[in-house]
C-alpha positions as CSV (number, residue, x, y, z in Angstrom):
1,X,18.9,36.5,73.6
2,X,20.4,36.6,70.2
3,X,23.8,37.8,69.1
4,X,25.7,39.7,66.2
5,X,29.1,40.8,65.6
6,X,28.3,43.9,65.5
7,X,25.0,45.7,65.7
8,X,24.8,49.1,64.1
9,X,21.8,51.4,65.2
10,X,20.2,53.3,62.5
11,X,19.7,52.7,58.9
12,X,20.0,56.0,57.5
13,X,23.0,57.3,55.6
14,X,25.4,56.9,58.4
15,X,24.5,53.4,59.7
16,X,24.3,51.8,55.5
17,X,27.8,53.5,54.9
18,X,29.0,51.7,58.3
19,X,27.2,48.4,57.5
20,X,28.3,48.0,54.0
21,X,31.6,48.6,55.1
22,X,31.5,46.0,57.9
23,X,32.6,42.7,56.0
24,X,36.3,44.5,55.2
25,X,36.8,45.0,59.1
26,X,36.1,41.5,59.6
27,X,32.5,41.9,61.0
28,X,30.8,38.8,59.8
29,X,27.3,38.8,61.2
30,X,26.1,42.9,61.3
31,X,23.2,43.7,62.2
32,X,21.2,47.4,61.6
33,X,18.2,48.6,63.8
34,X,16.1,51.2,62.3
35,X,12.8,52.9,64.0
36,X,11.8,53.5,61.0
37,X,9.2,51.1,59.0
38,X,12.0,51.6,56.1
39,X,15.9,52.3,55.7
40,X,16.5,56.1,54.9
41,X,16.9,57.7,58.1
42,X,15.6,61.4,58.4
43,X,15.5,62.0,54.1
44,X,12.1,61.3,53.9
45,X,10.7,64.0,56.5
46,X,12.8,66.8,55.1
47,X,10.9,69.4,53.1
48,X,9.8,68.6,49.7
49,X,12.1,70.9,47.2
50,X,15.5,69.9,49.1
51,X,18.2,69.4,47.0
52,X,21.9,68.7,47.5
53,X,24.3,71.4,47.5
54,X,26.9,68.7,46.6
55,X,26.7,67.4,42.8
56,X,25.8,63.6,42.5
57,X,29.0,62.5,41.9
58,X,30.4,63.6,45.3
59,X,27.2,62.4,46.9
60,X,27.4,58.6,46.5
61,X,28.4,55.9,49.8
62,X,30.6,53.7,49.4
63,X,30.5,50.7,46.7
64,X,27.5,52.3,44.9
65,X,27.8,55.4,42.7
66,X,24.7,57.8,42.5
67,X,22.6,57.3,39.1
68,X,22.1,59.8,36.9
69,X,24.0,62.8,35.6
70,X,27.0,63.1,37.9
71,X,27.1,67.0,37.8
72,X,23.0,67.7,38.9
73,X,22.1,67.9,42.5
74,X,19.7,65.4,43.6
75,X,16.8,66.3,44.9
76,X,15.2,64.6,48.4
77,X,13.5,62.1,46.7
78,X,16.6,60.9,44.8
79,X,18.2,60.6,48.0
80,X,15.5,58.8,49.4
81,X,15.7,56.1,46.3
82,X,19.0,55.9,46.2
83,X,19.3,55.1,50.1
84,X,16.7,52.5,49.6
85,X,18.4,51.2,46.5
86,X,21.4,51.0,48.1
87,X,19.7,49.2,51.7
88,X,19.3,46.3,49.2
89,X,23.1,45.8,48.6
90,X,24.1,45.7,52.6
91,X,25.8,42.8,53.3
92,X,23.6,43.1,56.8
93,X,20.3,41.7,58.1
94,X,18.3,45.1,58.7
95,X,15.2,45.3,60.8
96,X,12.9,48.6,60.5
97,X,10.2,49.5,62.5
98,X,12.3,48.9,65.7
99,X,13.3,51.3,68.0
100,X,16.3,50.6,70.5
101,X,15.5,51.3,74.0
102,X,18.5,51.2,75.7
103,X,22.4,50.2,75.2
104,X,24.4,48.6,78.3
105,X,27.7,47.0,79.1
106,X,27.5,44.0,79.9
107,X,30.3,40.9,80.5
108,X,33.2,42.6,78.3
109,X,29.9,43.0,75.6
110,X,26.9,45.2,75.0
111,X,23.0,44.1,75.5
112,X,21.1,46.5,73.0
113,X,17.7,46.1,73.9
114,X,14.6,47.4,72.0
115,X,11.5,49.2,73.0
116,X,9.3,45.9,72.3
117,X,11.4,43.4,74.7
118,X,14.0,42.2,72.4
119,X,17.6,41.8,73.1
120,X,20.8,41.4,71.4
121,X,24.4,40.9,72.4
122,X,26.8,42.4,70.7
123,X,30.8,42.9,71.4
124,X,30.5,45.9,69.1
125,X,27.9,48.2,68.3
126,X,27.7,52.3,66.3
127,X,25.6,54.6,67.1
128,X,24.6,56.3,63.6
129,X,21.4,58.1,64.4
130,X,22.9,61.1,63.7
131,X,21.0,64.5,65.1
132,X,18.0,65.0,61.8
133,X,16.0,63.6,64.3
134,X,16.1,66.4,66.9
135,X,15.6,69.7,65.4
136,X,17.0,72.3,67.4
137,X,14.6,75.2,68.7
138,X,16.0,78.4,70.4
139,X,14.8,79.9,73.4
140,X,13.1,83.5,72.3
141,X,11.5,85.4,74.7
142,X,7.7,85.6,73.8
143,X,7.5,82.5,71.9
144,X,4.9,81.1,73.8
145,X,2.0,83.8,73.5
146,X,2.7,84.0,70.0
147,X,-0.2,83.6,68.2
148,X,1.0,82.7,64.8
149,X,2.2,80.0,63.2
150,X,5.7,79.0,64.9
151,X,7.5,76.0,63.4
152,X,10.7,74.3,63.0
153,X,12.2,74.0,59.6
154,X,11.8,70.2,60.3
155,X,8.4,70.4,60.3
156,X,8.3,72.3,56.9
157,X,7.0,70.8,53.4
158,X,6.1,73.0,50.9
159,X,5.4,77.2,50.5
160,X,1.7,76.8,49.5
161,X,0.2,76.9,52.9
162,X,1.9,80.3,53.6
163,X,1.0,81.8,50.5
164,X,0.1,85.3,50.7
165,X,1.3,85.5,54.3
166,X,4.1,87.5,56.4
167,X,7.2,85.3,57.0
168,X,9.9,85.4,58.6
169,X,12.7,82.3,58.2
170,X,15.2,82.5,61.2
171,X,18.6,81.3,60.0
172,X,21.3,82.0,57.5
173,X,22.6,78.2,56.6
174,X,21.7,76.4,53.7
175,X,18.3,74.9,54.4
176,X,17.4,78.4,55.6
177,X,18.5,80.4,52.1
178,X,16.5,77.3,50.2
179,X,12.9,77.5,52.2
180,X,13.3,81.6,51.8
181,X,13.9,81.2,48.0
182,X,10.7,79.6,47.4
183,X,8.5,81.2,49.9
184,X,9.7,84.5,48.5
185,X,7.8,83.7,45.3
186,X,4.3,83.7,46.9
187,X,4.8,85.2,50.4
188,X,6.3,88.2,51.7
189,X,9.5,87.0,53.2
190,X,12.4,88.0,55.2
191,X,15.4,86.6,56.5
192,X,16.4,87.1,60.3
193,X,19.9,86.2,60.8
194,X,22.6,87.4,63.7
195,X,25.1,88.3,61.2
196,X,25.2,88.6,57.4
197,X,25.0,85.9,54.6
198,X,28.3,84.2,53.9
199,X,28.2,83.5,50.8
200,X,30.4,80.8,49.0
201,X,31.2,80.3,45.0
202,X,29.8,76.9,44.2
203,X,32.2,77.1,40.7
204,X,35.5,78.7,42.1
205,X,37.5,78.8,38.9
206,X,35.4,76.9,37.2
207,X,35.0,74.0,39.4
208,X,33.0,72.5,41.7
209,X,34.2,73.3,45.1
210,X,33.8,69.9,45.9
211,X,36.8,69.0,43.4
212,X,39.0,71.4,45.4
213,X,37.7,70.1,48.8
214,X,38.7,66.7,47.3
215,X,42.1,68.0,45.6
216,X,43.5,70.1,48.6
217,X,42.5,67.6,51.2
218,X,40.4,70.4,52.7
219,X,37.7,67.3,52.6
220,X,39.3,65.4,55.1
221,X,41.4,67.3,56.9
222,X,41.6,67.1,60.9
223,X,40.5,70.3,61.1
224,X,37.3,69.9,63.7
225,X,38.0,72.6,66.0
226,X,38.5,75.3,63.5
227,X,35.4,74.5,61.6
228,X,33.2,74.3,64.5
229,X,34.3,78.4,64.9
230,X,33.6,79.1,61.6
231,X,31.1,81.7,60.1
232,X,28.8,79.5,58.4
233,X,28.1,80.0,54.7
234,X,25.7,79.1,51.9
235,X,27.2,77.7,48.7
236,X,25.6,78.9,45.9
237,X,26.1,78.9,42.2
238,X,24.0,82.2,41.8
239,X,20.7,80.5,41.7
240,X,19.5,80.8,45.4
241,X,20.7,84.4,46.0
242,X,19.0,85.7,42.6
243,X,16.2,83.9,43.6
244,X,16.2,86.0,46.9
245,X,16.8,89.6,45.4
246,X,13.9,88.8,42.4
247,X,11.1,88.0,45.2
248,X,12.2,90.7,47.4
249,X,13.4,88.4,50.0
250,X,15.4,90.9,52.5
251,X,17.5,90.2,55.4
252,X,17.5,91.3,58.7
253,X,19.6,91.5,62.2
254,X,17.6,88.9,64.3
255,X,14.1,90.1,66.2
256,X,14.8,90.4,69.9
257,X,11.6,88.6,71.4
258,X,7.8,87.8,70.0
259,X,4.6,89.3,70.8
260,X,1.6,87.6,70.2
261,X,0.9,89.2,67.0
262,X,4.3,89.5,65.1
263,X,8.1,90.8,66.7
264,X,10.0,93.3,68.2
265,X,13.2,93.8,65.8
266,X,16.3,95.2,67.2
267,X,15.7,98.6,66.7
268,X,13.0,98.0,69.0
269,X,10.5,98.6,66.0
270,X,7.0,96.2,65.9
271,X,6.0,94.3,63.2
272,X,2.9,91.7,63.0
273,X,3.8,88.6,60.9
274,X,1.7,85.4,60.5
275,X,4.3,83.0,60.1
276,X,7.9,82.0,61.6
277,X,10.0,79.4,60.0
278,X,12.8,78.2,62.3
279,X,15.6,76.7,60.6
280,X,18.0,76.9,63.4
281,X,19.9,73.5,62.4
282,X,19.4,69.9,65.0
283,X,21.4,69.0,67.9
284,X,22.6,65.0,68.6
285,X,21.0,63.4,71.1
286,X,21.1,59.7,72.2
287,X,18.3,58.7,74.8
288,X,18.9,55.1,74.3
289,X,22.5,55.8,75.5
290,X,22.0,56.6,79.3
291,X,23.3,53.5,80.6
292,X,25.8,52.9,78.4
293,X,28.5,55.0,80.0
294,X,29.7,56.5,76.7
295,X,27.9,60.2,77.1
296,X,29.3,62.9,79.3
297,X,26.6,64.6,81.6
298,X,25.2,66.9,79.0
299,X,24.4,64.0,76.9
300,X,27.5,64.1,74.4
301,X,29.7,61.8,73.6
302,X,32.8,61.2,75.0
303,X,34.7,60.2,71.6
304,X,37.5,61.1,69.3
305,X,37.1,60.7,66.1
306,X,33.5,58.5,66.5
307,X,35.7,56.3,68.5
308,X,34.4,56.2,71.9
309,X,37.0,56.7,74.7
310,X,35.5,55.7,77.9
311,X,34.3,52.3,77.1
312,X,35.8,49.7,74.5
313,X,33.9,48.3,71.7
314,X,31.6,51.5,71.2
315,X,32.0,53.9,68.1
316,X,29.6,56.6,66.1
317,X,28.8,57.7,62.9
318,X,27.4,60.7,61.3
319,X,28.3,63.7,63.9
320,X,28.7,66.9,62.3
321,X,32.4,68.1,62.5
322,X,32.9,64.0,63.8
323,X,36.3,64.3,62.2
324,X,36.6,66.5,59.2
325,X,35.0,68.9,57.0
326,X,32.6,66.2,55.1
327,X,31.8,64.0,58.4
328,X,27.8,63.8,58.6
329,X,27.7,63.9,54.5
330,X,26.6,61.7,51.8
331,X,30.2,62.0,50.6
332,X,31.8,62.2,54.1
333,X,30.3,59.2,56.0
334,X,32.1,56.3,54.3
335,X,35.5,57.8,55.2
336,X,34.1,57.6,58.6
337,X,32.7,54.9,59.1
338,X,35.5,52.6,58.1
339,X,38.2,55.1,60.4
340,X,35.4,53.8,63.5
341,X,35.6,50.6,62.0
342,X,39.0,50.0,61.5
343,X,39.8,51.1,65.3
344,X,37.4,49.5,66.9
345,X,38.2,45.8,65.4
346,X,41.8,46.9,66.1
């Protein structure tokens, strides 16, 4: 059995933040398990023209600034490099290719142990697997005998394969506007949504609206409970909803149910369509977490903050809404990772 000060699980955004962050919390030997065969989490999966809706300059963890022009948005792949890049700089021993089977208490500690037989003691350990992982797909009567093409958004890569096609895109958040945009160009596209676009000025007066997150403390403001009610809303400098009206991209109130050649909208009218794009966001989940008494019975965490409040020792990383407005960001998951940090060594 081997042992580390504190053993972080995942190396994606959430779980480098937290390790590099580890040494100025007094965490001397860290160590990061990744199922991955390299550091990156989720970035690498996501479909092939995702970029940032946050400029490079508020997209950087901490000790590390992102290259390039800080006022473009980075594309996937940048992400993917720079997360790699920045792997190399963590002050932590990081092991990919190993999944962790399961986390107990054990003796005042915790025995993470992984899906080949190994196991580690450790008297603190994150959870920063974040949700990318487990795309979220609603129940829609009829889904099962449709006969077209019926995927999550996770499972997307690039318009070419649907070219020519009908699609529909399900969603109205920010992944969903981007896949729409450039299927529109060589498919015949709609939007299903259960309520309008919310659309957000990416330059309010003249800046980025990251600088007036930043400036107003909007950024990091305790505000979890509001923002989990809020409408949610596509930021947008003009490009994406242009994109929409010039390939005749419409939007319409969510289809009731499928049939096996297309759906009923909800005017009850039919329509046959060959493809539907789900990007209907991911929902957390932690298998390896079932004996570690820090989930409630529907599988969340019991937490505040990332801190977790049933058991001592135990924190996560990377939860959307975890504590503010930027928690399960680029830009948001250094601030969190050293609140977790700082509470749990206290």
């Amino acid at each position: 059995m081997n042992h580390a000060d504190l053993v972080i699980i995942g190396a994606g955004q959430s779980g480098l933040a937290t390790a590099a962050l580890a040494p100025r919390h007094g965490f001397t030997r860290t160590l990061v398990l990744e199922a991955a065969d390299q550091p990156g989490g989720t970035w690498p999966l996501h479909y092939d023209s995702l970029t940032l809706f946050s400029p490079a300059r508020y997209s950087a963890l901490p000790g590390m600034r992102f290259p390039g022009n800080p006022d473009r948005h980075p594309t996937r792949d940048e992400v993917v490099d720079y997360l790699r890049a920045y792997a190399g700089h963590v002050p932590a021993e990081i092991r990919t290719s190993t999944t962790v089977a399961s986390v107990r208490p054990i003796a005042g500690a915790w025995s993470v142990c992984t899906a080949d037989g190994e196991e580690w003691t450790a008297s603190t350990v994150i959870a920063a697997t974040g949700d990318y992982g487990h795309p979220y797909v609603p129940e829609i009567p009829g889904s099962a005998d449709f006969d077209g093409d019926l995927l999550h958004a996770a499972g997307y890569r690039s318009p070419h394969a649907f070219a020519g096609r009908r699609v529909l895109v399900v969603g109205g958040g920010n992944s969903a506007i981007q896949i729409a945009a450039e299927l529109g160009a060589v498919a015949d596209t709609t939007l299903a949504t259960r309520r309008p676009i919310g659309w957000m000025a990416q330059r309010p007066l003249g800046r980025d609206l990251h600088w007036w997150l930043r400036h107003t403390g909007l950024d990091v403001a305790p505000i979890r409970r509001l923002l989990m009610k809020a409408p949610i809303s596509v930021l947008d400098d003009g490009t994406y909803r242009a994109a929409l009206e010039r390939h005749g991209v419409d939007r319409r109130e969510m289809f009731s149910r499928f049939t096996t050649d297309g759906v009923v909208w909800a005017d009850g009218s039919k329509e046959a369509v060959d493809a539907v794009v789900l990007a209907t966001g991911y929902r957390p989940t932690f298998p390896y977490l079932k004996e570690s008494g820090v989930l409630d019975t529907a599988g969340q965490p019991l937490h505040r903050g990332g801190v977790a409040t049933t058991a001592p020792g135990f924190g996560f990383v990377g939860m959307e809404f975890q504590r503010n407005f930027s928690s399960k960001t680029l830009r948001g998951v250094g601030r969190d990772a050293g609140h977790v940090l700082s509470r749990l060594r206290g």
